[in-house]
N, C-alpha and C positions, 0 to 999 in steps of 0.2 A: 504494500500500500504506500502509496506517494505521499511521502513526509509533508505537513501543515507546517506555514511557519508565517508568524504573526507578530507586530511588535507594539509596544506601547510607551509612553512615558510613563517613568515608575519616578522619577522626583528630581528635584537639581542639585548642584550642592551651592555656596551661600554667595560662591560669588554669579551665580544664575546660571551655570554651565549645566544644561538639562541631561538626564541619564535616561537611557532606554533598557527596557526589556523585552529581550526576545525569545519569545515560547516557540519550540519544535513540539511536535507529536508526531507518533507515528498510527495512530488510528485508535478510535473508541477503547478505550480500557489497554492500551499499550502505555511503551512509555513517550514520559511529557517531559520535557526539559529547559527551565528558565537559564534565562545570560543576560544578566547586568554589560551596558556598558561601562559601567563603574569598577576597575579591577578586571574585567572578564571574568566576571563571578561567576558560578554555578548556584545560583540562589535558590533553586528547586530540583529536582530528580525523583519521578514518580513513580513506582515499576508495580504490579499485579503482584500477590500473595501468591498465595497455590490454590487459594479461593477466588482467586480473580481478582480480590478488592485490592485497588490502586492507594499505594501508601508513597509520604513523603519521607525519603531517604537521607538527603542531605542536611546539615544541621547549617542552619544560617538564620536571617532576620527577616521581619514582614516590611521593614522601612528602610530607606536610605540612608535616616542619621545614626542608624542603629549600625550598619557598616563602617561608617566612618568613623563612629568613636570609637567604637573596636576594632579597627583593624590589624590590630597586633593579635588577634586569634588567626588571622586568614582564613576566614570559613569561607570556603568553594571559590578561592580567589585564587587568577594567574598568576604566579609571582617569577620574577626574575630582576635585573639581567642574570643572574645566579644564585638558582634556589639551595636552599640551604646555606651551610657557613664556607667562608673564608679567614681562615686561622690571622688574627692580627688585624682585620681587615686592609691588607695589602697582598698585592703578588709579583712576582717578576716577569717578565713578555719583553721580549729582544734585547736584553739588556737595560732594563728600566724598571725601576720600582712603583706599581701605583697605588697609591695612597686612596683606600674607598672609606666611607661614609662608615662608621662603627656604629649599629642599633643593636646587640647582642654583646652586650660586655666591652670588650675587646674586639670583639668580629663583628664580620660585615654577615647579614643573615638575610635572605632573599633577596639581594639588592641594594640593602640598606630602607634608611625613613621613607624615603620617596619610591619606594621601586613599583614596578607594572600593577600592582594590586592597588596602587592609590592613586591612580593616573585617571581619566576617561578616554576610552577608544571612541576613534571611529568605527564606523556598523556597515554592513552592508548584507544584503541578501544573496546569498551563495547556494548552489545547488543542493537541497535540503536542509539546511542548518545556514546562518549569520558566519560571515570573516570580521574579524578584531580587526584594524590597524593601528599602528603609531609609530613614529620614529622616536627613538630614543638617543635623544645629541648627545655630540660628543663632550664626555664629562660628568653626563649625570650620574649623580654620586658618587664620585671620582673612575667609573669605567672608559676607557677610550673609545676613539671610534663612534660614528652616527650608526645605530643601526634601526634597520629597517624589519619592522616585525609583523606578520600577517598569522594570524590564529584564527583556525577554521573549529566552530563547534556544530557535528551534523550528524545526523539520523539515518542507518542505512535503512532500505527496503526491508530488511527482517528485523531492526527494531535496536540495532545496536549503537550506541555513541563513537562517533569518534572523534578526539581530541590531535589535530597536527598543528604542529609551531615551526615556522618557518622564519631564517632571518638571515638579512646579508650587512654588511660592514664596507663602512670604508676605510678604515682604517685597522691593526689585529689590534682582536679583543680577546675575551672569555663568554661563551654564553652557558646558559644550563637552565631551562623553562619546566615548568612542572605548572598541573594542577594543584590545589590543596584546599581538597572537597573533605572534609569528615562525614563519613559514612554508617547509617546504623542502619544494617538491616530490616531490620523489625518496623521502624519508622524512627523516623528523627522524635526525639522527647520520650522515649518508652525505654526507659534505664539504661545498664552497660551495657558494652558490646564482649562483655569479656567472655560470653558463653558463644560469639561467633567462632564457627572453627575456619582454621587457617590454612590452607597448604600453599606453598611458594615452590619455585623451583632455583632454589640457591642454594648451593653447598657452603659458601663461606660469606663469611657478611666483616662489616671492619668496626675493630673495638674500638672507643674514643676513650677521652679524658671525660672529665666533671662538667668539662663547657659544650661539648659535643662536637670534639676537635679528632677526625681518626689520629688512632697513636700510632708512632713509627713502626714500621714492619709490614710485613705481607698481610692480606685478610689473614680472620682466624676462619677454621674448620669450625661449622657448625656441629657436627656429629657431639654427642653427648654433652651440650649444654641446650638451655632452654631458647635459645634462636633455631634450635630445627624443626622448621615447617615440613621438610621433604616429606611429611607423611601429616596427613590433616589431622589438625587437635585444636582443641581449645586455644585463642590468641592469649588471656589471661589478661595483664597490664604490663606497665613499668615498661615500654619500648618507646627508643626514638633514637632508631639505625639502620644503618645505610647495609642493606643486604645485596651480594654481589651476587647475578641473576645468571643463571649458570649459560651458556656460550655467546657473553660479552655481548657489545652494539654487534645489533640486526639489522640488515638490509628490508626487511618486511617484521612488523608486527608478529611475535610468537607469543603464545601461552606460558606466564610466568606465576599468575596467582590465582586461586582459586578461595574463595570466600563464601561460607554457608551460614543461614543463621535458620538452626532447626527448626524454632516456632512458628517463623512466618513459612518456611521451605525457600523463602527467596536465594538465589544464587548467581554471583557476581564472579565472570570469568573475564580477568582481566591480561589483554596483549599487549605488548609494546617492543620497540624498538630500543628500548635503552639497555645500559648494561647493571643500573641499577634501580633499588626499590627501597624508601626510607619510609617504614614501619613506624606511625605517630599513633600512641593509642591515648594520646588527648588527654594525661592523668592532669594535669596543669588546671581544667577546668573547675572551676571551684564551690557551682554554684550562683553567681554574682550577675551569669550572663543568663535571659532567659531567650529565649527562642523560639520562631515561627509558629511553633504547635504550646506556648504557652506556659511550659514545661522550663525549668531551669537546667540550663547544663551540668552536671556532677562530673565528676570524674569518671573518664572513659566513657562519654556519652557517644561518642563517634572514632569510630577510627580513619586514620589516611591514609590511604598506597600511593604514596609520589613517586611515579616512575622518573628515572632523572641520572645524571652523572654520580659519580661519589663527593659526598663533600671535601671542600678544602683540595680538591683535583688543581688548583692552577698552582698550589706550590706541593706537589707532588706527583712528580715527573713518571713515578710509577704506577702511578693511575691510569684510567683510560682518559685522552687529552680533550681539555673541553677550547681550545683556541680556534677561535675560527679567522680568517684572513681574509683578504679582498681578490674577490673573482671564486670563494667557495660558497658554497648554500649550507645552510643550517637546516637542518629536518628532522622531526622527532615525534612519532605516532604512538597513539594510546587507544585500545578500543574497549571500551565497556561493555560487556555481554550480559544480557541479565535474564535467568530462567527461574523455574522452580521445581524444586525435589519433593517429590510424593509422602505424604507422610507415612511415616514408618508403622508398619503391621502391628499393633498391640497400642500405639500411642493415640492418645484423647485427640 
């Protein structure tokens, strides 16, 4: 069925720069998908139970001021020019140190104050789903290079999301784009997620410091500690690491995580191109914030799968390289699959 795509003003912010929202569906009781131009939010994401009945997944807000005074949760917002940290907030590129914007301690965390999630894009209507634009000059929060970034969010024919980030330089930079949707199963506002089970497909994931800085040395083996997804189990809590996705950046989108949450049967198969996947199960939330469905966020009300580079990759050469230069394209696909599992013989 041919993807519906629809937009609306959803509000402005103060100095009168108006934000839209654009709803995709992909037909009666499928899924429905809002986009803030505001951030490239993900302000809604609807998907069918195993009862059919259409729930809200994504944890975010019914208002626009509500985004903006929060925006240091990133609920369902695009962040970059590099998501996650940058150790020091600095890195070296041709023999030069650059000095970025510190909002994380010491480091530079999604960009810094200013980055892609607190910006307004331009919109446009694209084959099933809205393209983002923006340029991002040269400088903003101390990254070099103008770069040119086009993010498409669209609805296939069989009902699945996909998420691509594209962007070119005039100058070398760093890029590393991610979504950072928190996701509950069940519905957004209907407790933890920590009974969602988990399976990834990554053998080794990279241990950090206290600031979420990876520490020197090779990934570690996941085998016999609690980061092994390789076989589905309960997620639990206390994560916020970058798990290395077993055969590195992909030319095509593959099957890296699989996520079920038994009560509703909803199930979330997620592909991507990248060569990693940072595990946020949202313990941070305190409470304080309450959200679209009314409900206050607690801890681990949502969890995130940011598909994306490793953190702190531009000063660690043994990383997979996140530099992009002028005259290469940046590309980076994510697809959202979302089905549902029958309930189990003997259960209510």
């Amino acid at each position: 069925m041919m993807t519906q795509v629809s937009r609306e003003i959803f509000g402005a912010l103060d100095d009168g720069t108006p934000v839209e929202r654009w709803t995709l569906e992909s037909g009666p009781g499928g899924l429905r998908v809002r986009v803030l131009t505001y951030g490239g939010i993900v302000q809604s994401l609807e998907a069918p139970d195993r009862d059919g009945a259409r729930g809200q997944l994504a944890l975010g807000f019914a208002d626009l001021a509500s985004y903006v005074a929060h925006g240091g949760s990133h609920f369902g917002a695009l962040v970059g020019r590099y998501a996650n940290r940058i150790a020091g907030a600095s890195f070296p590129l041709d023999g030069r140190t650059h000095r970025l914007t510190a909002n994380d301690g010491q480091h530079s965390l999604h960009g810094g104050p200013g980055n892609f999630s607190r910006v307004v894009w331009d919109a446009r209507e694209t084959d099933g789903g809205v393209e983002l634009h923006r340029v991002s000059p040269d400088g903003e929060e101390g990254f070099p290079g103008a770069l040119d970034v086009r993010v498409t969010y669209t609805l296939s024919p069989d009902g699945a999301l996909h998420l691509v980030a594209r962007a070119r330089t005039d100058a070398p930079t760093v890029v590393n784009l991610t979504n950072h949707s928190y996701l509950h199963l069940g519905g957004a506002g209907s407790g933890s997620v920590t009974g969602h089970e988990l399976r990834l497909a990554a053998s080794r994931y990279t241990p950090v410091d206290d600031t979420g800085i990876p520490l020197p040395g090779a990934p570690a083996d996941v085998a016999g500690t609690r980061f092994d997804f390789r076989t589905a189990r309960a997620v639990g809590g206390g994560y916020d690491h970058n798990f290395v996705l077993d055969g590195g950046v992909a030319p095509a989108p593959r099957t890296v995580a699989e996520l079920h949450d038994p009560r509703s049967g909803r199930v979330l198969e997620l592909a991507t191109t990248e060569p990693g996947l940072q595990l946020y199960t949202a313990d941070h939330l305190d409470g304080s914030l309450t959200g679209s469905s009314g409900v206050p966020y607690g801890p681990r009300a949502g969890l995130a799968l940011e598909t994306q580079h490793f953190p702190d990759s531009p000063n660690r050469p043994d990383f997979p390289g996140t530099v992009l230069r002028p005259g290469e394209h940046y590309c980076s696909q994510t697809v959202y699959r979302f089905s549902v599992r029958p309930r189990a013989a003997g259960n209510p």
